[in-house]
C-alpha positions as CSV (number, residue, x, y, z in Angstrom):
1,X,-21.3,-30.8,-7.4
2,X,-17.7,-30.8,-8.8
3,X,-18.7,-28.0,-10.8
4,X,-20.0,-26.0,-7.7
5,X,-16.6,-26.9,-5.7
6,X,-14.4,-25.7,-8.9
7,X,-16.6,-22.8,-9.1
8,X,-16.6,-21.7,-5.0
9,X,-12.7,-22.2,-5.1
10,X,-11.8,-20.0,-7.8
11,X,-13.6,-17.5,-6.5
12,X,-12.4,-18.0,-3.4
13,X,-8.8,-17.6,-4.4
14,X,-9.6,-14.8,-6.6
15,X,-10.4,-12.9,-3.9
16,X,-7.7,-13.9,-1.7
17,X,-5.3,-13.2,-4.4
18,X,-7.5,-9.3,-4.9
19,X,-7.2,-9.2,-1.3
20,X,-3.1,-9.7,-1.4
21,X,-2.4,-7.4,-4.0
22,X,-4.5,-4.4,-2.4
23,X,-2.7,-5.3,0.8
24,X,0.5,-4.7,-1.7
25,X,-1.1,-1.7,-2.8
26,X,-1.4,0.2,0.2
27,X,1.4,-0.7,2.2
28,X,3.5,0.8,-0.9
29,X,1.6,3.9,-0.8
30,X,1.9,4.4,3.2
31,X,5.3,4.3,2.4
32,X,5.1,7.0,-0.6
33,X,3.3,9.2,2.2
34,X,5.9,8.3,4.8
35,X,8.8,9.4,2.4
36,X,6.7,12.4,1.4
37,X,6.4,13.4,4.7
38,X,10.4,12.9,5.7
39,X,11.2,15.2,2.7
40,X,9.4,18.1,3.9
41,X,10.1,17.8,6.8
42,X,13.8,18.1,5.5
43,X,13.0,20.7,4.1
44,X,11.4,22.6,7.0
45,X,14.6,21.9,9.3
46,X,16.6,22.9,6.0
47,X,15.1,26.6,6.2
48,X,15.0,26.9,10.0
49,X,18.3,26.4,9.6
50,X,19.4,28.9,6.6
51,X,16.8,31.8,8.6
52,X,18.7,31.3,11.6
């Protein structure tokens, strides 16, 4: 039975621990995207500008 509980709770925070580092994963690449997007947008504005 101890060998079961050792067994369920490494698992168990295995996954938790997968689960934390995806939620790492994609909150860093939202923000990638985010900056992405602000660039060109900076860029658009940036030639509106210079054509007008």
């Amino acid at each position: 039975m101890k060998k079961f509980l050792t067994s369920v709770l490494l698992i168990a925070g295995s996954v938790i621990g997968g689960l934390l580092v995806w939620r790492k994963v994609e909150a860093d690449r939202t923000d990638d995207l985010w900056a992405e997007a602000e660039k060109a947008s900076a860029d658009l504005d940036a030639a509106r500008t210079v054509q007008h």
